[in-house]
Biopython code that builds the backbone (N, CA, C, O; Angstrom):
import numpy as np
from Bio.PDB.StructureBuilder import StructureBuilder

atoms = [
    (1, "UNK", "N", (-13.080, 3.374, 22.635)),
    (1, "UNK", "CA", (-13.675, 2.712, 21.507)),
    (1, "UNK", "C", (-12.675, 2.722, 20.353)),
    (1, "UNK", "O", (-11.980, 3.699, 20.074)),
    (2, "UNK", "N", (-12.655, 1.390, 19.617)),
    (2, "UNK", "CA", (-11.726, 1.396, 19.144)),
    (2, "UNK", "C", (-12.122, 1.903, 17.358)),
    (2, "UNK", "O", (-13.319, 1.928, 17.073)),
    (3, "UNK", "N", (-11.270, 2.216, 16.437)),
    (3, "UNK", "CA", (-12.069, 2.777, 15.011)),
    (3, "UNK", "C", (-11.546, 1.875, 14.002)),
    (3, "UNK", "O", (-10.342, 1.689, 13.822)),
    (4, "UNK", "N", (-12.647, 1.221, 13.233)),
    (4, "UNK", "CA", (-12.442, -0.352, 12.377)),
    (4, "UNK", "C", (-11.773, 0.608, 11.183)),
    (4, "UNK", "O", (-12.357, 1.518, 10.595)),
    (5, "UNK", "N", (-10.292, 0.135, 10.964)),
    (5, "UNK", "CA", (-9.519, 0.463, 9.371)),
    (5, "UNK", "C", (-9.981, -0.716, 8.381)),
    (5, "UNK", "O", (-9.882, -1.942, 8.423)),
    (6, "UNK", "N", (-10.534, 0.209, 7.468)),
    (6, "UNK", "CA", (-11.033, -0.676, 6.019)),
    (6, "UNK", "C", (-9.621, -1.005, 5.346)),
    (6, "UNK", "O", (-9.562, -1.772, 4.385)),
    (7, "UNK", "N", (-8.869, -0.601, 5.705)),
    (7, "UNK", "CA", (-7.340, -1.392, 4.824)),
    (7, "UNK", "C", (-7.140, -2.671, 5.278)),
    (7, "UNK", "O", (-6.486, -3.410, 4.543)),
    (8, "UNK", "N", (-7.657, -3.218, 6.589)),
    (8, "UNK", "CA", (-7.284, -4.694, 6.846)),
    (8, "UNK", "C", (-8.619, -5.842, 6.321)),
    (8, "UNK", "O", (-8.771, -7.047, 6.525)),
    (9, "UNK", "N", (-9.241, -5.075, 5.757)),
    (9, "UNK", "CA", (-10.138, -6.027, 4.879)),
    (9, "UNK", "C", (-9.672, -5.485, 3.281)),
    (9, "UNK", "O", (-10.615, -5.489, 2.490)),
    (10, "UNK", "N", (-8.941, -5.231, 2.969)),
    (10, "UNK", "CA", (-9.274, -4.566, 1.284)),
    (10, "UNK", "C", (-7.616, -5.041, 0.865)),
    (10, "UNK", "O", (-7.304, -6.231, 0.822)),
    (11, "UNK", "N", (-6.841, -4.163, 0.632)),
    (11, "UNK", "CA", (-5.332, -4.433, 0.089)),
    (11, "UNK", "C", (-4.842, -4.244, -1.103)),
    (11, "UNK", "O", (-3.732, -4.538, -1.547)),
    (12, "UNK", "N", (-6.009, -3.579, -1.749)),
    (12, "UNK", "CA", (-6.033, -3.452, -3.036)),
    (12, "UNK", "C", (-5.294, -2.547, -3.644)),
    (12, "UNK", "O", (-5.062, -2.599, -4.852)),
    (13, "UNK", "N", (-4.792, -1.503, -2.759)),
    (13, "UNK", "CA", (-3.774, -0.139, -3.463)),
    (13, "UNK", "C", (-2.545, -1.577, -3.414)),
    (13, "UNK", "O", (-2.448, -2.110, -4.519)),
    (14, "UNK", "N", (-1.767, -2.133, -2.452)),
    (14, "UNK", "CA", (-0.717, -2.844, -2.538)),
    (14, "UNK", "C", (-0.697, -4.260, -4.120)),
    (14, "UNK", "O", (0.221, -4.998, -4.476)),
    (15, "UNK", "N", (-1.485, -4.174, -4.430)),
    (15, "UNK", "CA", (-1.934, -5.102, -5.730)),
    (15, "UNK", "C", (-2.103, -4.486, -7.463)),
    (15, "UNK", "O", (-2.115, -5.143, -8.504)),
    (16, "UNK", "N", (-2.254, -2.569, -7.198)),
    (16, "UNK", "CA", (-2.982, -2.113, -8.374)),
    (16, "UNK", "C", (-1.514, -1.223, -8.657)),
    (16, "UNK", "O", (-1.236, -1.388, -9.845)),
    (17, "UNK", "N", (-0.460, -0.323, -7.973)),
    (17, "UNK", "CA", (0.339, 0.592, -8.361)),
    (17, "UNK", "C", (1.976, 0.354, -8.284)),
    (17, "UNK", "O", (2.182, 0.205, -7.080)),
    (18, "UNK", "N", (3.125, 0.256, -8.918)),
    (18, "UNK", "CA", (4.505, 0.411, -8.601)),
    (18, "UNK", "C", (4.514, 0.989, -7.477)),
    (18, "UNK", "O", (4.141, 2.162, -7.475)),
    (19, "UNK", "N", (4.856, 0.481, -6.418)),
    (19, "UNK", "CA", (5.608, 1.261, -5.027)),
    (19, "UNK", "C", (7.116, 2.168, -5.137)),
    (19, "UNK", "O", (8.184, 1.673, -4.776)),
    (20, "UNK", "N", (7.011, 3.357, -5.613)),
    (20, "UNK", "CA", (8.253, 3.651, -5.983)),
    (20, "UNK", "C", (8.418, 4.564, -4.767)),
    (20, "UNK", "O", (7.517, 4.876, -3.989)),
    (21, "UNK", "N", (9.921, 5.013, -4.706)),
    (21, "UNK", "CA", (10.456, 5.573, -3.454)),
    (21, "UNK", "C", (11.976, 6.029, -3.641)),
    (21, "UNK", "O", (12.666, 5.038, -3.877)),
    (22, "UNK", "N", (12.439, 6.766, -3.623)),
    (22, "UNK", "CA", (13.691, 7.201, -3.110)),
    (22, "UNK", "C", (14.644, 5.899, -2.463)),
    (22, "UNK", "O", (14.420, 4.969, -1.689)),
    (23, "UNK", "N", (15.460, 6.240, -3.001)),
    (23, "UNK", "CA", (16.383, 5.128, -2.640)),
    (23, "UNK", "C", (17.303, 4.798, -1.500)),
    (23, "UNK", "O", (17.900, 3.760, -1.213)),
    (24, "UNK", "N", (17.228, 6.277, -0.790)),
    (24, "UNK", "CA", (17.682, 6.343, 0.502)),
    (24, "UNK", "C", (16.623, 5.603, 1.491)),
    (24, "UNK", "O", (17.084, 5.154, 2.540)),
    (25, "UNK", "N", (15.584, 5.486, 1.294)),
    (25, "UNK", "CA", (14.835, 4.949, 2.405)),
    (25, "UNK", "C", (14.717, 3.152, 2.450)),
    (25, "UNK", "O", (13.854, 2.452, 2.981)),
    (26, "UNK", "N", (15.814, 2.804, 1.755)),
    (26, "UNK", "CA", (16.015, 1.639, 1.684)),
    (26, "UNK", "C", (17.473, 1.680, 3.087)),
    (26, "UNK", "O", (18.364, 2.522, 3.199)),
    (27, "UNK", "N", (17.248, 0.625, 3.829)),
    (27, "UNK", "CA", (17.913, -0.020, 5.015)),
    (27, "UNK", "C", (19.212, -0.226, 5.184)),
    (27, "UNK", "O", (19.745, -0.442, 6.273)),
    (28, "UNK", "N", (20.056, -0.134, 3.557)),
    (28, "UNK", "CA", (21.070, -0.018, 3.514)),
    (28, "UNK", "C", (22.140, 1.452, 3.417)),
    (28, "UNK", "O", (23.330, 1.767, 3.418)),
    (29, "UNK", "N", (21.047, 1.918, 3.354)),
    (29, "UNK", "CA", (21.358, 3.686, 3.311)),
    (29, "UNK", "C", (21.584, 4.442, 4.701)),
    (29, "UNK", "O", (20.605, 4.107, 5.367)),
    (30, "UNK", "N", (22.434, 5.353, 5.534)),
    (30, "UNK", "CA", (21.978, 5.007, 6.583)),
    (30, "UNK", "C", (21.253, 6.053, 7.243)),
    (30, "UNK", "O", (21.859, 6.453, 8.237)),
    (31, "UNK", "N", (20.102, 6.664, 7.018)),
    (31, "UNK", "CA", (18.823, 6.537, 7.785)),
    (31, "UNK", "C", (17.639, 5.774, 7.206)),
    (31, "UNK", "O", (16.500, 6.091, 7.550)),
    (32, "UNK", "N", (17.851, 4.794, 6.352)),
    (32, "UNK", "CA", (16.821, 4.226, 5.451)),
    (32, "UNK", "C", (16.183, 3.203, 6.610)),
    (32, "UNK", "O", (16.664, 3.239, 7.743)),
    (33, "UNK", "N", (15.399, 2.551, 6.384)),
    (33, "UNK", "CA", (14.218, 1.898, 7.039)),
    (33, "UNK", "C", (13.520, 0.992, 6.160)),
    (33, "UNK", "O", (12.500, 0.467, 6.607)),
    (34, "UNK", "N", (13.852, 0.749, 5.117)),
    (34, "UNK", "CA", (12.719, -0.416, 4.456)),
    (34, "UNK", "C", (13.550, -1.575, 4.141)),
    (34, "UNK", "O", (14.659, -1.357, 3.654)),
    (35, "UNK", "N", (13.145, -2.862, 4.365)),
    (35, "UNK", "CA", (14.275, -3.756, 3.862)),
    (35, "UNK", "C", (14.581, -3.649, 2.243)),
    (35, "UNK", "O", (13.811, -3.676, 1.283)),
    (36, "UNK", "N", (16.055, -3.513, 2.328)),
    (36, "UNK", "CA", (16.351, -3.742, 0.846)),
    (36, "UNK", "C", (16.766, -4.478, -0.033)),
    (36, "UNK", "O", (17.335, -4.342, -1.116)),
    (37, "UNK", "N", (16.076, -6.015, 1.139)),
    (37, "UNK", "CA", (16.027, -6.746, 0.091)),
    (37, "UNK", "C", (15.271, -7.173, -0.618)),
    (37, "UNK", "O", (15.541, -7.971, -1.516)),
    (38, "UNK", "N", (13.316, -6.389, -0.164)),
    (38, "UNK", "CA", (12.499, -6.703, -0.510)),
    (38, "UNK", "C", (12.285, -5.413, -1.831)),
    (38, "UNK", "O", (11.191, -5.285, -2.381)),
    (39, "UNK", "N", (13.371, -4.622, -2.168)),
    (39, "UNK", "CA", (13.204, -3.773, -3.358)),
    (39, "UNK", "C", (13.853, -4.366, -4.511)),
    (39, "UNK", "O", (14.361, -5.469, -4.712)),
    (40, "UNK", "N", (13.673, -3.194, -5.296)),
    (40, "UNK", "CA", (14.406, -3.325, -6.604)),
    (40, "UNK", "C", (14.619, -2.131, -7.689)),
    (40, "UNK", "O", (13.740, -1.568, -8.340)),
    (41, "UNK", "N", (15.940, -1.909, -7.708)),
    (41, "UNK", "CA", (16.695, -0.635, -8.718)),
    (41, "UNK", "C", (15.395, -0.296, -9.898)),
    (41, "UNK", "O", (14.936, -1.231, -10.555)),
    (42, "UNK", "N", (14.967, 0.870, -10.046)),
    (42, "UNK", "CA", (13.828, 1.428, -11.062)),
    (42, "UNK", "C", (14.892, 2.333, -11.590)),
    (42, "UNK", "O", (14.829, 2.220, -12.814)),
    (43, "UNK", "N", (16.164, 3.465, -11.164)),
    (43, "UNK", "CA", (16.861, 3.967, -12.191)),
    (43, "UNK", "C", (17.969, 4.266, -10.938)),
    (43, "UNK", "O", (17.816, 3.613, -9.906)),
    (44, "UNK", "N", (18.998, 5.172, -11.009)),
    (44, "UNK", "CA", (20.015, 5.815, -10.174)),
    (44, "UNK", "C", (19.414, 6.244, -8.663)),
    (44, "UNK", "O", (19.897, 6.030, -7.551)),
    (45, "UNK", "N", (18.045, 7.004, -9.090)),
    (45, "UNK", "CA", (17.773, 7.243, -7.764)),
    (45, "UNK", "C", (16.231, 6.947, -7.191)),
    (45, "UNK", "O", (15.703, 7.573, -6.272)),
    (46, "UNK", "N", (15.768, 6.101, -7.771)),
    (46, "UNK", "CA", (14.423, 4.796, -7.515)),
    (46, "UNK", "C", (14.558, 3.855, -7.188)),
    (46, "UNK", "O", (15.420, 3.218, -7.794)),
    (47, "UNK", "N", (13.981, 3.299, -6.288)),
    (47, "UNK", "CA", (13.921, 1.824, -5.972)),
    (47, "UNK", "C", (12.302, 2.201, -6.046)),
    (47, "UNK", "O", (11.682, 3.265, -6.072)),
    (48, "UNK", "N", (11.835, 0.437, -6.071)),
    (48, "UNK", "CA", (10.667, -0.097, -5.656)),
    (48, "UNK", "C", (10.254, -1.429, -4.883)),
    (48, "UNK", "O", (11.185, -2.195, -4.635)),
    (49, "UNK", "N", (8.949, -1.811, -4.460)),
    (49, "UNK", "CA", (9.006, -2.940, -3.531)),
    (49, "UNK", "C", (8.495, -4.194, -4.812)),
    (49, "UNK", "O", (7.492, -4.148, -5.524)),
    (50, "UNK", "N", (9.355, -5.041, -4.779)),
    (50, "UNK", "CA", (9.329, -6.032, -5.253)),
    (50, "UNK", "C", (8.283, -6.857, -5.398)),
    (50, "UNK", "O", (7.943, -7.438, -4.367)),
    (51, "UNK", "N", (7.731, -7.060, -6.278)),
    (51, "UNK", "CA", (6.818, -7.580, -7.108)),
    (51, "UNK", "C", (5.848, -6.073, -7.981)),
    (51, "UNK", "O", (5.095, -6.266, -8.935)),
    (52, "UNK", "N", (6.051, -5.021, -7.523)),
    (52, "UNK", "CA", (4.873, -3.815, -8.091)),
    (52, "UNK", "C", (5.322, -3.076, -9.304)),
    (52, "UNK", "O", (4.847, -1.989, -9.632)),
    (53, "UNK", "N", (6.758, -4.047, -10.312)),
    (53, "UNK", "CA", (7.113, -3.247, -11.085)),
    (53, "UNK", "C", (6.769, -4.188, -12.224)),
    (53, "UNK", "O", (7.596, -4.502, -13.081)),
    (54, "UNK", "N", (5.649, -4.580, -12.203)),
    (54, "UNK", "CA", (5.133, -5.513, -13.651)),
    (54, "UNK", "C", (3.294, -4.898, -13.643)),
    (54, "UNK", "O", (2.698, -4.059, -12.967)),
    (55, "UNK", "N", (2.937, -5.721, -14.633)),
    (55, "UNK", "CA", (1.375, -5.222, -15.361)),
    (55, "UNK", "C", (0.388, -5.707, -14.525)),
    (55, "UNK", "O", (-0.801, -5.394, -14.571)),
    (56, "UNK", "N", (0.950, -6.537, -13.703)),
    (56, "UNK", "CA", (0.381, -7.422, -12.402)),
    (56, "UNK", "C", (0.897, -7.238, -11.211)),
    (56, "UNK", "O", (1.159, -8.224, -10.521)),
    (57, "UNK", "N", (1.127, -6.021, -10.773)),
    (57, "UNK", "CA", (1.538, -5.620, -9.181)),
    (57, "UNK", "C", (1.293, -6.330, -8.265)),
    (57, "UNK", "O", (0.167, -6.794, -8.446)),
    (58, "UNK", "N", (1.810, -6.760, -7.177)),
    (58, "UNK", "CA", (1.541, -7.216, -6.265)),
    (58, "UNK", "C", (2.401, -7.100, -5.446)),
    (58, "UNK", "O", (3.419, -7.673, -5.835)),
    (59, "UNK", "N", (2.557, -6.476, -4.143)),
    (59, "UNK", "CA", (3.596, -5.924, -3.596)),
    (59, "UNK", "C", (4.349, -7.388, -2.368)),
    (59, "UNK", "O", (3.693, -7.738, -1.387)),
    (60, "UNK", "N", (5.449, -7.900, -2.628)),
    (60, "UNK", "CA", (6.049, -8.820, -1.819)),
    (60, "UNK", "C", (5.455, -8.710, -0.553)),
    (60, "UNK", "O", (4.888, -9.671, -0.033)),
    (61, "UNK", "N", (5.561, -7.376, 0.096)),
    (61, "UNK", "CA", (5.089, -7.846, 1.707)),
    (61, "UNK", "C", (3.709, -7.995, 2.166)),
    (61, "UNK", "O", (3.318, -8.095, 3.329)),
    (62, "UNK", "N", (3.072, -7.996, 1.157)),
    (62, "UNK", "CA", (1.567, -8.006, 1.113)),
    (62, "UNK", "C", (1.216, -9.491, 1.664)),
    (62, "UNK", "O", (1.694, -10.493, 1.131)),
    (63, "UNK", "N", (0.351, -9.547, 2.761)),
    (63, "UNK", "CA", (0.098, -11.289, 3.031)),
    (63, "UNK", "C", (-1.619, -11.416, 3.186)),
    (63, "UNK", "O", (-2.359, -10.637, 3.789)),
    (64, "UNK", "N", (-1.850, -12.191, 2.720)),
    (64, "UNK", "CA", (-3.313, -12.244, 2.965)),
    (64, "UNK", "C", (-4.338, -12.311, 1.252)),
    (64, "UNK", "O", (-4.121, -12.052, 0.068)),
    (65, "UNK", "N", (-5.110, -12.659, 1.825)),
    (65, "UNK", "CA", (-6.418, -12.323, 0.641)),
    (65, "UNK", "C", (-7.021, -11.052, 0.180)),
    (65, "UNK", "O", (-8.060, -10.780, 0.780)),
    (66, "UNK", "N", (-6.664, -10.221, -0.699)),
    (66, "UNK", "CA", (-6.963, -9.071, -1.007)),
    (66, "UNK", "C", (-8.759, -8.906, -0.794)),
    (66, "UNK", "O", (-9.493, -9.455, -1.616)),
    (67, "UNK", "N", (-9.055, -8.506, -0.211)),
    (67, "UNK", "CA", (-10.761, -7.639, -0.286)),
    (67, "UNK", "C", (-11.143, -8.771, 1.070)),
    (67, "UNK", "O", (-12.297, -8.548, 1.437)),
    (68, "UNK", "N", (-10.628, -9.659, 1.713)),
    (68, "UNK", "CA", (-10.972, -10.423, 3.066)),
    (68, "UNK", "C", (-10.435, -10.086, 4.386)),
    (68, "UNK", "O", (-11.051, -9.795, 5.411)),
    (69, "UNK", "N", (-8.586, -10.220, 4.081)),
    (69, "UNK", "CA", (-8.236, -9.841, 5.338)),
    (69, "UNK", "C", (-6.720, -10.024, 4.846)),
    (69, "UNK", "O", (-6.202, -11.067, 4.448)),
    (70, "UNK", "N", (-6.079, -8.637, 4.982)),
    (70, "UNK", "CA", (-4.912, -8.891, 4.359)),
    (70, "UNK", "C", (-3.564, -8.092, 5.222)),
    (70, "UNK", "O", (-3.992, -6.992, 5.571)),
    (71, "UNK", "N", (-2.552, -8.214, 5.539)),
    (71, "UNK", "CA", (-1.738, -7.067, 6.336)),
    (71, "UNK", "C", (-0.156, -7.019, 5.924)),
    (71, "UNK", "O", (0.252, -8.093, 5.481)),
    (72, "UNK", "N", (0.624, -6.166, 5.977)),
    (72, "UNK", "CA", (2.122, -5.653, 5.298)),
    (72, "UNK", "C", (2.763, -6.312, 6.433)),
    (72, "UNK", "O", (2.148, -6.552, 7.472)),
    (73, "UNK", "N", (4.066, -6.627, 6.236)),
    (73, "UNK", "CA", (4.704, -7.786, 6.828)),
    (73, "UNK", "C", (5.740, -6.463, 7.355)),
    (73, "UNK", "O", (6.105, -6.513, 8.529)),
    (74, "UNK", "N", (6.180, -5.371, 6.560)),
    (74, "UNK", "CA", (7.055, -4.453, 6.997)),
    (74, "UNK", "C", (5.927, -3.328, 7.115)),
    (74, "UNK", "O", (5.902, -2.501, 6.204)),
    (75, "UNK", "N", (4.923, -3.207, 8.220)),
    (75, "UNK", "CA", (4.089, -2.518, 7.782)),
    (75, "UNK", "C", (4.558, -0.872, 8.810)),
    (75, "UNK", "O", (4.131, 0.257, 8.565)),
    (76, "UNK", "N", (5.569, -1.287, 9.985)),
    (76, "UNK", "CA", (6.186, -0.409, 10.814)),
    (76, "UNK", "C", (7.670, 0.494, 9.987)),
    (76, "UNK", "O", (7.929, 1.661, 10.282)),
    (77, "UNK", "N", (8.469, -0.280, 8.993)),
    (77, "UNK", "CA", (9.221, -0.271, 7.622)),
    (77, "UNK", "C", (8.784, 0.608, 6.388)),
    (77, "UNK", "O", (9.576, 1.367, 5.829)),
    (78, "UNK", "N", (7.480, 0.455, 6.004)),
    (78, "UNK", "CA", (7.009, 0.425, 4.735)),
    (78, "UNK", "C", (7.163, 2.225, 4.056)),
    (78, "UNK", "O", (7.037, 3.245, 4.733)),
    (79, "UNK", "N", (7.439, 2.154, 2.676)),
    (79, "UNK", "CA", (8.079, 3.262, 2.177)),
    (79, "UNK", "C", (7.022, 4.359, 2.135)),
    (79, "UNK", "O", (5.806, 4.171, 2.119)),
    (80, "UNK", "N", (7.673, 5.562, 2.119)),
    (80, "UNK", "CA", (6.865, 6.730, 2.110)),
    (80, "UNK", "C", (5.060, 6.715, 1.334)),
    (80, "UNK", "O", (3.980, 7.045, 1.823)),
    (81, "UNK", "N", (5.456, 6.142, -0.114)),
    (81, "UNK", "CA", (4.240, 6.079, -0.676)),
    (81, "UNK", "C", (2.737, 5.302, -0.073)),
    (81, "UNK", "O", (1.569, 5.683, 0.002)),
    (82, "UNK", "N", (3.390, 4.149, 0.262)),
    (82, "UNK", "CA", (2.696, 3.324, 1.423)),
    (82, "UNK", "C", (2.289, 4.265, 2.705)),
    (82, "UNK", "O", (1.090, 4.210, 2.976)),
    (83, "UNK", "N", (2.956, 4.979, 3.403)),
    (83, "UNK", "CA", (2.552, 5.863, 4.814)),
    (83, "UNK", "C", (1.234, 6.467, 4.035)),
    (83, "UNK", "O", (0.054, 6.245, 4.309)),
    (84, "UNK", "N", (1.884, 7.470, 2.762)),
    (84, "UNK", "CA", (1.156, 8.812, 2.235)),
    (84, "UNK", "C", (-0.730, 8.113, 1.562)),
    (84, "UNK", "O", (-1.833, 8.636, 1.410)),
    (85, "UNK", "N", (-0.330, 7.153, 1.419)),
    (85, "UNK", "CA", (-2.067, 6.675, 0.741)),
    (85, "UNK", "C", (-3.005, 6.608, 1.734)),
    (85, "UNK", "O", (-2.786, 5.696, 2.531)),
    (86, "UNK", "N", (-3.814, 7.157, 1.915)),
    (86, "UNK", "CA", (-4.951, 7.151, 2.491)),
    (86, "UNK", "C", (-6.129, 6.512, 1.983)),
    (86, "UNK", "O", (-6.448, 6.798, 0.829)),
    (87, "UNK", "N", (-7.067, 5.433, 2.835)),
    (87, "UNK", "CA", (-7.974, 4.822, 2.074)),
    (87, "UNK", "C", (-9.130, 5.780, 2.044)),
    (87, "UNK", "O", (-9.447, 6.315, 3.107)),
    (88, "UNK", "N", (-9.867, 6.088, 0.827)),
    (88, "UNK", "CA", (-10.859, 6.653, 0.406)),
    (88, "UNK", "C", (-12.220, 7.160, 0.810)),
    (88, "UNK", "O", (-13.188, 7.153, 0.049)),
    (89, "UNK", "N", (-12.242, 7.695, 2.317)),
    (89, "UNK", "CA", (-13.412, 7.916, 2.310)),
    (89, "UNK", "C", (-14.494, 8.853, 2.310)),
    (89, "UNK", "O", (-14.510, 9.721, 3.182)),
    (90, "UNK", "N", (-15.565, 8.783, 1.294)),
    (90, "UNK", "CA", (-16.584, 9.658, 0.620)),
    (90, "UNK", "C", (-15.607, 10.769, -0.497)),
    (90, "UNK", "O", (-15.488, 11.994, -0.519)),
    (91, "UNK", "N", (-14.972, 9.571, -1.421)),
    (91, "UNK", "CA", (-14.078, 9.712, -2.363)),
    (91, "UNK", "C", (-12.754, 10.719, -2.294)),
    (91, "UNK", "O", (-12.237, 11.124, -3.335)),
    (92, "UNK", "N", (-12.354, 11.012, -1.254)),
    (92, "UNK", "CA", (-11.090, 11.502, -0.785)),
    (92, "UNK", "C", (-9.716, 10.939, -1.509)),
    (92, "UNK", "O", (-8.585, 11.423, -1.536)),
    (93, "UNK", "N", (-10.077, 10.130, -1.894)),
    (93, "UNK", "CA", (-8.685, 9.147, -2.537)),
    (93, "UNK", "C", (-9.218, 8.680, -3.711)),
    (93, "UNK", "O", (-9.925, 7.705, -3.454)),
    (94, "UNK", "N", (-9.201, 8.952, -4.982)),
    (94, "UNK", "CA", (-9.860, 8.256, -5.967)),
    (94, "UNK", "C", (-8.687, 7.231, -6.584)),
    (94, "UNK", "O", (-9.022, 6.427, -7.454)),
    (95, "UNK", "N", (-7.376, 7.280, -6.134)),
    (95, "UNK", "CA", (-6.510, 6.112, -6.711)),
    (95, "UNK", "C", (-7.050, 4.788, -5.721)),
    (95, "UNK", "O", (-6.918, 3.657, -6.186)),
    (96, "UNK", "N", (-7.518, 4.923, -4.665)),
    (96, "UNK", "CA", (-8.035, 4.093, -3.781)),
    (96, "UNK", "C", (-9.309, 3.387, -4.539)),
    (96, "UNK", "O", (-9.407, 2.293, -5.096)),
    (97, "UNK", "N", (-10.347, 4.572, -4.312)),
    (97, "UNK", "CA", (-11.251, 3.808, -5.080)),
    (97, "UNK", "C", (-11.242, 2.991, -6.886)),
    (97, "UNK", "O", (-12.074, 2.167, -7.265)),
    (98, "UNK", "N", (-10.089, 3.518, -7.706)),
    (98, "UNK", "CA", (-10.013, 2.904, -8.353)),
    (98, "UNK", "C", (-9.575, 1.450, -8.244)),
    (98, "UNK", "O", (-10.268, 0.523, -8.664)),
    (99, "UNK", "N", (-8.183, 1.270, -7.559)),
    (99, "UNK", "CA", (-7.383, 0.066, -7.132)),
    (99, "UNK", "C", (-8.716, -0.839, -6.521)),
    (99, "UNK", "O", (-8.922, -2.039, -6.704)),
    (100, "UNK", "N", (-9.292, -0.166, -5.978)),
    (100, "UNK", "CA", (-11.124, -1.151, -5.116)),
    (100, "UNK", "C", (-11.716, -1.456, -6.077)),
    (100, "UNK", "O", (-12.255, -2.529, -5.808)),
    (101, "UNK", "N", (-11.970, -1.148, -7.123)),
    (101, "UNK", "CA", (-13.111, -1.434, -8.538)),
    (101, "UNK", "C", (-12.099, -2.431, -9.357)),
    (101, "UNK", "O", (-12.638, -2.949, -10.335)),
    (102, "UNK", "N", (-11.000, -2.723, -9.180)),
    (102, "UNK", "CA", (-9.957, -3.476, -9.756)),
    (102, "UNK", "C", (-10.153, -4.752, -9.546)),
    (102, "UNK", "O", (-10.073, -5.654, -10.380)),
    (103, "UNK", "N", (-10.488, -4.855, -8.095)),
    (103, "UNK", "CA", (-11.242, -5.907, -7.615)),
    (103, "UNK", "C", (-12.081, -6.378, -7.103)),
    (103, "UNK", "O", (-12.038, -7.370, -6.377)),
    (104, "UNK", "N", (-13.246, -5.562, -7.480)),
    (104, "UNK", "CA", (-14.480, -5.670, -7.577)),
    (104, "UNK", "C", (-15.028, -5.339, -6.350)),
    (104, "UNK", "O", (-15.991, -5.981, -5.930)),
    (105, "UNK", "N", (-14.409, -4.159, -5.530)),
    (105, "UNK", "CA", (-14.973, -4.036, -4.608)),
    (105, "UNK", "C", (-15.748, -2.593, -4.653)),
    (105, "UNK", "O", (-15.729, -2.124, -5.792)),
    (106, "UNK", "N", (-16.402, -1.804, -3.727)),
    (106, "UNK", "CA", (-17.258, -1.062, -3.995)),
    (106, "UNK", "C", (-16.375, 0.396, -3.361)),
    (106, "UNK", "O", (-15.452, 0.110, -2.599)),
    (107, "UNK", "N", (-16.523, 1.372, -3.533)),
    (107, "UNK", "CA", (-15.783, 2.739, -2.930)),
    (107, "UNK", "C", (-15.830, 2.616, -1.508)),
    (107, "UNK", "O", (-16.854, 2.085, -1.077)),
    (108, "UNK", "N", (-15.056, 2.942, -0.750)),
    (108, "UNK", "CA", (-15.452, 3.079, 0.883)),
    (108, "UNK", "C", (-16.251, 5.077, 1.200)),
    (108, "UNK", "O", (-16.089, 6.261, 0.905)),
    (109, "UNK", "N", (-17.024, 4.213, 1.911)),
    (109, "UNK", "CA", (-18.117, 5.693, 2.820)),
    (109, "UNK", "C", (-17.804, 5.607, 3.944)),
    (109, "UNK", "O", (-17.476, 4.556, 4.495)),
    (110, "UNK", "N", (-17.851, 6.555, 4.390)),
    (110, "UNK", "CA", (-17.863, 6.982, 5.771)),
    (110, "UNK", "C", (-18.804, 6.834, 6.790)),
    (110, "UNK", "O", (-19.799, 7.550, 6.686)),
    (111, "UNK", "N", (-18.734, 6.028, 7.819)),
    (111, "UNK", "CA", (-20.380, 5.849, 8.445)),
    (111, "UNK", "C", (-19.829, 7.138, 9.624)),
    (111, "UNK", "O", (-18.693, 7.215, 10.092)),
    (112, "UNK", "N", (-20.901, 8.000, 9.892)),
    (112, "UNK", "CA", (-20.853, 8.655, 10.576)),
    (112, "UNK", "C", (-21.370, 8.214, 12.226)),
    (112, "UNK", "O", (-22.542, 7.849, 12.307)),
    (113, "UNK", "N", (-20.799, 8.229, 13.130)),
    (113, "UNK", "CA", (-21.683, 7.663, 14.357)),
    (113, "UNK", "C", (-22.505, 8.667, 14.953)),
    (113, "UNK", "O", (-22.065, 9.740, 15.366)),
    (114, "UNK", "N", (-23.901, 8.253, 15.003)),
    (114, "UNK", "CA", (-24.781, 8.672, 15.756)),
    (114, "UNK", "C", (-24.889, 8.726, 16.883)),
    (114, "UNK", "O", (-24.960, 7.627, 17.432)),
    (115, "UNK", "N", (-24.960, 10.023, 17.836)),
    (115, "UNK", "CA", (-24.698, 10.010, 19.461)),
    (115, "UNK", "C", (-26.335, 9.589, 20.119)),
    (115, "UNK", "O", (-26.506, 9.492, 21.334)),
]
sb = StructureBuilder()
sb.init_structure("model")
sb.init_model(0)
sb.init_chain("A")
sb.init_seg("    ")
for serial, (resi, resn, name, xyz) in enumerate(atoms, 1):
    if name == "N":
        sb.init_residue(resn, " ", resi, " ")
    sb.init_atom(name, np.array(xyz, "f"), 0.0, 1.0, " ", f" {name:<3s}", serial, name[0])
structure = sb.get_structure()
């Protein structure tokens, strides 16, 4: 049985925060892994993913309709901060549930399955 991820309906952390990251984990570094051409210099030793460093985030590899059906284009790539977020459930993540109220969506719960 397979277990439904609420991140491929939502997308909303990739829309609400700067993706920042270490600069080694950019592709040109060499054990880096994220394309670097989809970043951009934040200081000497920051990068971020391109588009999430304005008042209107929206992260370049982001494709889709945020809160319908949305998925990361480097999503096997994608930088540490991206791995480390966990979507929110029964408020485990409250940067989650905030980025969700951003766009009007509701906190995620946990349905428990009944045997």
């Amino acid at each position: 049985m397979s277990t439904f991820n609420p991140c491929v309906t939502c997308g909303a952390c990739c829309a609400s925060f700067r993706v920042s990251f270490y600069w080694a984990e950019g592709d040109d570094a060499p054990a880096g892994f994220v394309p670097h051409e989809l970043t951009e210099q934040v200081n000497s030793f920051y990068r971020c993913m391109q588009g999430t460093n304005s008042p209107t985030p929206r992260c370049v590899a982001l494709s889709g309709t945020i809160g319908e059906s949305v998925g990361c284009s480097i999503y096997g790539d994608r930088p540490t901060p991206c791995r480390e977020f966990d979507a929110s459930l029964d408020g485990s993540n409250p940067r989650c549930d905030q980025a969700r109220a951003k766009f009007g969506m509701l906190p995620l719960i946990q349905i428990k399955e009944v045997a």
